[in-house]
C-alpha positions in Angstrom: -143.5 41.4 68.6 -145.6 44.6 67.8 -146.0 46.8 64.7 -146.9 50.1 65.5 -149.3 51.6 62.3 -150.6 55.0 60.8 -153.0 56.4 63.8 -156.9 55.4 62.3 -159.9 53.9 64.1 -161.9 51.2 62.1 -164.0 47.9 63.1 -162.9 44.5 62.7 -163.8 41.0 63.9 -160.7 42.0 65.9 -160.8 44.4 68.8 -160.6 47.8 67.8 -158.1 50.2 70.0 -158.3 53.8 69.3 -155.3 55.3 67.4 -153.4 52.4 67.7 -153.7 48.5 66.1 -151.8 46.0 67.9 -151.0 42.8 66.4 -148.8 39.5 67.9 -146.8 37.3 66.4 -147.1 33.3 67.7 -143.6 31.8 68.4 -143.4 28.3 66.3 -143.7 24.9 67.8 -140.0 23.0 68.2 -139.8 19.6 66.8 -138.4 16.7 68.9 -135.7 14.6 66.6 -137.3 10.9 66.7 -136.0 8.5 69.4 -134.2 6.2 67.2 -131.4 8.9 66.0 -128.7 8.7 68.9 -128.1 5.0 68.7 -127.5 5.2 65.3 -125.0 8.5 65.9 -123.3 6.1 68.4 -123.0 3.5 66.1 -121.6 5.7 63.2 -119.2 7.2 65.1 -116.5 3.9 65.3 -116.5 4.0 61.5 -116.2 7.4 61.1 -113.2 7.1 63.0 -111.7 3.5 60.9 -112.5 5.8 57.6 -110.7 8.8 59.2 -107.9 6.7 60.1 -107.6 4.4 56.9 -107.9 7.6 54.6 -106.9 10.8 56.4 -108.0 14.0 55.1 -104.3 15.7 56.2 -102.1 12.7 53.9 -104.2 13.3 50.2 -101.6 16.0 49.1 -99.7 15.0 45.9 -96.6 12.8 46.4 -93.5 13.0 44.0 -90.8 10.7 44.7 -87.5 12.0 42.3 -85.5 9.1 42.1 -82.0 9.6 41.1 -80.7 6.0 40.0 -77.3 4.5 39.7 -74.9 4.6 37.1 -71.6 3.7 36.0 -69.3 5.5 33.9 -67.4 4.2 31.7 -64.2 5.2 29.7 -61.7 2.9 27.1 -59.1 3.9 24.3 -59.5 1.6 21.3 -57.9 1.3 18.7 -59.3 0.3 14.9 -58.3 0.2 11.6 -59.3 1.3 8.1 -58.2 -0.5 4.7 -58.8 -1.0 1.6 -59.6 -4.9 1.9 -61.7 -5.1 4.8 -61.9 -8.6 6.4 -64.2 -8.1 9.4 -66.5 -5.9 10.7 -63.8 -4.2 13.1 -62.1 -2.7 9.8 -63.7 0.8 8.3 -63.3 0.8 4.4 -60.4 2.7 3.2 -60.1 4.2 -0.3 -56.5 5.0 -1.7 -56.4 8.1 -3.6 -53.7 9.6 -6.0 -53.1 12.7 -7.5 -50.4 14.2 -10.0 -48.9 17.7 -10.4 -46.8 18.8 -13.7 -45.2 22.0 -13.4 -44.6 24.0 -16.9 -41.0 23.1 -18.5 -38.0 25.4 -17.5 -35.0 26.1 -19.6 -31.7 27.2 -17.2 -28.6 27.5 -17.6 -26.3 24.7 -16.7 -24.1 25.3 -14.2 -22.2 22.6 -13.9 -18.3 22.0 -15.2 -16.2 19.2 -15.8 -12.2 18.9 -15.9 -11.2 16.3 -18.1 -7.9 15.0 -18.3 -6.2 14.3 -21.6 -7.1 10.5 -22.5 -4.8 8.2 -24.5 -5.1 6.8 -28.4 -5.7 3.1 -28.5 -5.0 0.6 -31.5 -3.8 -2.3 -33.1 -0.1 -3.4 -34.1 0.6 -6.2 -36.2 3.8 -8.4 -36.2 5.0 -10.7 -39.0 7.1 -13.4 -38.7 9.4 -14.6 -42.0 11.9 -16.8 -40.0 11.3 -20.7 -40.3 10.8 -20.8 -36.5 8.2 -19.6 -33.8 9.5 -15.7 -32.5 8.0 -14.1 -29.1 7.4 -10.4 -29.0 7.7 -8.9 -25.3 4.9 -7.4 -23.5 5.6 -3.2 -23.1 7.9 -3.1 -26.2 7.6 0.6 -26.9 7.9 2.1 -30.7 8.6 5.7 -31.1 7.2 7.9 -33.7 6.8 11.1 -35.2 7.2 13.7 -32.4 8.5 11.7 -30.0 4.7 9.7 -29.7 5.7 6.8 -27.7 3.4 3.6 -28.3 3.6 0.9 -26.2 2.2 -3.2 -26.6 -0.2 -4.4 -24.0 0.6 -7.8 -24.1 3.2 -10.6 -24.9 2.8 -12.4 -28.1 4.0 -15.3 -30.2 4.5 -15.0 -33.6 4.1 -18.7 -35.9 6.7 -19.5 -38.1 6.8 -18.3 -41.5 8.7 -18.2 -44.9 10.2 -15.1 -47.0 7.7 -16.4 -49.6 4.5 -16.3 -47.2 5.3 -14.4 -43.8 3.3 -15.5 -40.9 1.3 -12.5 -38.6 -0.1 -11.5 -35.1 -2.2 -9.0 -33.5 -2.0 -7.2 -30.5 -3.2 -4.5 -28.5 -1.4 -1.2 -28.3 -1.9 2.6 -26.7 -0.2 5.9 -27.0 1.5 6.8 -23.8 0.9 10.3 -23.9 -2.7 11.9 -23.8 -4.1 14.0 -26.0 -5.0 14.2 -30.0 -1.1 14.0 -31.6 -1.6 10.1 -30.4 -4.3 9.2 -33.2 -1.8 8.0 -35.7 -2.8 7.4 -39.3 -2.9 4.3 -40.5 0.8 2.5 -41.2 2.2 5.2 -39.4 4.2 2.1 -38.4 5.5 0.3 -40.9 9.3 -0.7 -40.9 11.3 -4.0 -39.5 11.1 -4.5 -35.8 14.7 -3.6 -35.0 13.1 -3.4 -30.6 11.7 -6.8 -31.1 15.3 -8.6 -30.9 13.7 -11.6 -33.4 15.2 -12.0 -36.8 13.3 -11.3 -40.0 10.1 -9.4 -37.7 8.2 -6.5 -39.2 5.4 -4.4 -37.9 2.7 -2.3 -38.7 -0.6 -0.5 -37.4 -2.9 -1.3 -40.6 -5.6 1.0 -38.8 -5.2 4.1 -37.3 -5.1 4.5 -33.6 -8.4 6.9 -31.9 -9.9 8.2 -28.3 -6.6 10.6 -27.7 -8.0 13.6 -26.5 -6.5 16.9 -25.0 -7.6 18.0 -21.0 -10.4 20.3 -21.6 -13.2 21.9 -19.5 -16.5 22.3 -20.1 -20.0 22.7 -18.9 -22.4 20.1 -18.4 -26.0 19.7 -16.9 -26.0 19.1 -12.9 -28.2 17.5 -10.7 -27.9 20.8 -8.6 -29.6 22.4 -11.7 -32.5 20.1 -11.3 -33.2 20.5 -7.5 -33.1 24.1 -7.7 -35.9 23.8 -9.9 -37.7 21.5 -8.1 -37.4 23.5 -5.0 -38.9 26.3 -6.4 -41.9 24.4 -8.0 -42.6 21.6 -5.0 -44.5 23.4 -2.6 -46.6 24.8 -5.2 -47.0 21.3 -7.1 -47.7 19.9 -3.7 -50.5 22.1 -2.9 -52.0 21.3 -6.1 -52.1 17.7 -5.9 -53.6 18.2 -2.1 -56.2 19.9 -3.8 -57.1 17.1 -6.3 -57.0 14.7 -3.5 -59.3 16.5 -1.6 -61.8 16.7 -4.1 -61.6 12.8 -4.8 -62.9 12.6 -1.5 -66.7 11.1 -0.7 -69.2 12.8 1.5 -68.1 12.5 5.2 -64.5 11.0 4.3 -61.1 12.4 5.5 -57.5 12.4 4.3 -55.3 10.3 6.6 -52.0 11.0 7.1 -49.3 11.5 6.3 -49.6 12.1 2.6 -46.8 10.5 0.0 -45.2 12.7 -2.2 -43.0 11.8 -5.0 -40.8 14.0 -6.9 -39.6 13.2 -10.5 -37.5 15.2 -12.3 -36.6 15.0 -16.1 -33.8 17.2 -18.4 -33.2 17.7 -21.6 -30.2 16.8 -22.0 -29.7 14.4 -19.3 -27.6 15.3 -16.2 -24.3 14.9 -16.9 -24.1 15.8 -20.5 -22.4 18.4 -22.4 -24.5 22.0 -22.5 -24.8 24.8 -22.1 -28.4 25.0 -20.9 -31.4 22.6 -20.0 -35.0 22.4 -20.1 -36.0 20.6 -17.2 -39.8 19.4 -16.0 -41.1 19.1 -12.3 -43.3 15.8 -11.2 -45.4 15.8 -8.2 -47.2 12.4 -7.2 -48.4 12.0 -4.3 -51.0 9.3 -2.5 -53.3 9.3 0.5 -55.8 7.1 2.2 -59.2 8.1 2.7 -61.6 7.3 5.7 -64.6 8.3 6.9 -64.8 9.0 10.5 -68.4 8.6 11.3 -68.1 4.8 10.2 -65.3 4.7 12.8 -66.7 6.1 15.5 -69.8 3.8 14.9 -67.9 0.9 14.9 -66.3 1.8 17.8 -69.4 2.7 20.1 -70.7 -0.8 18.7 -67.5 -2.5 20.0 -67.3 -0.4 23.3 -70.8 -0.7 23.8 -70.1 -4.7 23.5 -68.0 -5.1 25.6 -69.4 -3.0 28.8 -72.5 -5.0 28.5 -71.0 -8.2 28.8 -69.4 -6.7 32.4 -72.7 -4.8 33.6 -75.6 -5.5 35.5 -79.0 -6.6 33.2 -80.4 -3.6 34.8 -77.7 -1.2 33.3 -78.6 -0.1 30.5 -77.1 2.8 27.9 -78.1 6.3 29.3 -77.5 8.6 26.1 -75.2 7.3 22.8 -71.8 6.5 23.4 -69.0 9.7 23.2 -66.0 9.0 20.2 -63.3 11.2 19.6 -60.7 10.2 17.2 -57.2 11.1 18.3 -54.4 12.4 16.0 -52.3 11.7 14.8 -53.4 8.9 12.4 -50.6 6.5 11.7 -50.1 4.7 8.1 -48.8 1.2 9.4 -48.5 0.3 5.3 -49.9 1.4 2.1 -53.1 0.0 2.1 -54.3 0.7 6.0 -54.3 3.4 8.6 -54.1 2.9 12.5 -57.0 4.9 14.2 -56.9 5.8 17.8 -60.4 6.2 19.1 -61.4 7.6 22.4 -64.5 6.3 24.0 -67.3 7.3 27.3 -70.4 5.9 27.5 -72.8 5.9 31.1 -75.3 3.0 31.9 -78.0 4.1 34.4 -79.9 1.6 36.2 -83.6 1.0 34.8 -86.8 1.2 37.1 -89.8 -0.4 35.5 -93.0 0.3 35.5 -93.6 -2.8 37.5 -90.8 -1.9 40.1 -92.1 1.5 40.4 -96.1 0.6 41.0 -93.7 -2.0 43.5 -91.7 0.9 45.7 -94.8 2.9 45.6 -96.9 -0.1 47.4 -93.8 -0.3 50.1 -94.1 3.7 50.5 -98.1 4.2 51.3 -99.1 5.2 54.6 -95.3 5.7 55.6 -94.0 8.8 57.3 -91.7 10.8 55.9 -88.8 9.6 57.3 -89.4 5.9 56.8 -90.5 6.6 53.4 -86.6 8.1 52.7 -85.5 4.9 54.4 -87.2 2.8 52.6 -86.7 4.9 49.0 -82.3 4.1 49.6 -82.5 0.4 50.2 -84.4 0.3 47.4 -82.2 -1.8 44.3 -81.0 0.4 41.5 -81.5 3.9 43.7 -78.2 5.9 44.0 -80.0 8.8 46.3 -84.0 10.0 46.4 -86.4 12.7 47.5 -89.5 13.4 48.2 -91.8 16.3 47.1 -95.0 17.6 48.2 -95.5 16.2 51.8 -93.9 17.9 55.0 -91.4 16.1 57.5 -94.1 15.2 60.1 -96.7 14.4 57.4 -98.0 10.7 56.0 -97.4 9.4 52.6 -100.9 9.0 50.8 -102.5 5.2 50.6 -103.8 6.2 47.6 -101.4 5.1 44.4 -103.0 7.2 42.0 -101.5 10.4 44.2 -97.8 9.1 43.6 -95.7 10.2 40.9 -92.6 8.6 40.1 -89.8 11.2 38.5 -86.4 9.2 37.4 -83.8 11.8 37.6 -81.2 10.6 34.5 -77.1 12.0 34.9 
């Protein structure tokens, strides 16, 4: 190679040129590589190709296998009960709970009326006997007095023998046959020999005088019909009331089960059926519920539920997510002290992969194409469907374990 330089003439131990100094460059020497290097190439090159063939560079790529296990659904109605004596862990506690309404006192008038008939006077005649001999006196022997008052004997009777000295006497029962006041005779108002008794020497008398002879009147009295209009003013009210107190009996997280008791009591002053013209009357609400508390049944019945699938299930199976419970309506009372609880119930048990299992499948899956690997992934025990992510259709699954990741895929 030459240089050309500025045009200048000088002396050197080099040959001068005039206007021009030419130097050259010396091409290096090549070196020979040392006879021992191509048998070891040759050599080298059968391992390179094991290594190659044992640890690909195109199969290091990430592997994610997304398993998606089985599982089983399953679905139950149960029923449970809560009381107020529990006897085993099936039964929820129960808590009765009463409440009572008053309402102010109303006076009304009273509407109701009464027709009463005239009633007959009742009383006593007494019959004396002066004859030496025993005399009967006839049952219905009827005595008139005063104004035509007709009085009548209720029963036959046998008078003793007596003496005109010491006469001997009987009583018997008597009434008036017409209703109505005229029939309370004074006392004696009979008093004379008993010319109707067809005896010899027999007197009568009424030594007391005859009562209950009433006239037919009408008048108004205190109906139940007074009461229940009353109370059907006042019971929703009273009823609302007592819902209220019940409701604030209740303990964190409880319910009212139903239905809820209501009793009505009514009270008047006077009593129904008595003589007035008005009434003050007083409205009674009582009513009674049970209270529950739905959380505690619906544990109990994902416990019992939960129970019960396991015993049917595979070991593998276990409990996905906590069981679903839904109590149903309407609750029934089946007596005083319990209610009957209707509980709806879902759970789902997915199949469980271990760790072990999984380091297992991925073991079975190195080195395999993609299509064998998929083959291989749905024999596989507890695997419903799979895929694989991060390696193409006509590449090799990596040898490597630490490039698999294992995904489970939960419902």
């Amino acid at each position: 190679m030459r240089t050309a330089h500025t045009r200048k003439a000088y002396h050197s131990h080099g040959r001068m040129v005039e206007g021009f100094i030419v130097s050259s460059s010396i091409a290096p020497t090549r070196l020979r590589p040392p006879r021992w290097t191509f048998p070891v190439l040759l050599l080298a090159l059968p391992l390179v190709g094991v290594l190659l063939f044992v640890f690909p560079p195109w199969t290091q790529s990430q592997a994610t296998i997304l398993i998606h296990p089985l599982s089983v659904e399953k679905h139950d109605l149960l029923h449970l009960t809560a009381t107020v004596a529990p006897i085993d862990a099936s039964q929820s506690q129960a808590r009765r709970l009463s409440a009572t309404s008053i309402a102010p006192q109303i006076s009304v008038q009273a509407t109701g009326v009464v027709q009463q008939q005239a009633s007959v006077a009742r009383g006593v005649l007494t019959f004396y006997n002066s004859a030496s001999f025993p005399q009967t006196v006839a049952e219905g022997l009827i005595f008139t007095v005063g104004q035509g008052i007709q009085i009548v004997t209720d029963q036959a009777v046998t008078i003793p023998p007596g003496t005109p000295a010491q006469a001997s006497s009987v009583s018997v029962p008597a009434h008036v046959l017409q209703g109505g006041v005229p029939g309370n005779i004074g006392p004696l108002t009979i008093h004379s020999l008993c010319s109707e008794c067809g005896g010899i020497a027999i007197a009568v008398k009424n030594l007391k005088p005859f009562s209950g002879g009433q006239d037919a009147q009408t008048f108004t009295v205190v109906a139940q019909t007074d009461l229940d209009n009353v109370a059907r003013v006042q019971e929703g009210e009273l009823v609302n009331q007592s819902h209220i107190v019940l409701l604030r009996q209740l303990h964190q997280g409880e319910q009212l089960g139903s239905p809820i008791h209501c009793a009505e009591h009514l009270t008047s002053e006077p009593v129904v059926g008595a003589k007035a013209t008005q009434a003050s009357i007083e409205v009674t609400e009582a009513c009674t519920a049970l209270a529950y508390d739905p959380l505690d049944i619906g544990h109990r019945a994902a416990l019992l539920f939960h129970s019960q699938v396991q015993r049917s299930l595979d070991a593998h199976l276990a409990l996905a997510r906590p069981i679903s419970t839904y109590i149903q309506l309407p609750i029934v009372e089946t007596d005083p002290a319990t209610l009957s609880i209707s509980v709806s119930v879902s759970g789902r048990w997915v199949y469980q992969m271990s760790q072990a299992a999984q380091s297992r499948l991925i073991r079975q899956l190195e080195g395999l194409s993609y299509e064998q690997a998929l083959a291989q992934l749905t024999t596989a025990p507890g695997v419903q469907t799979a895929s694989i992510e991060g390696i193409g259709g006509n590449d090799l699954l990596p040898r490597d374990p630490a490039q698999f990741t294992v995904q489970v895929v939960l419902p």
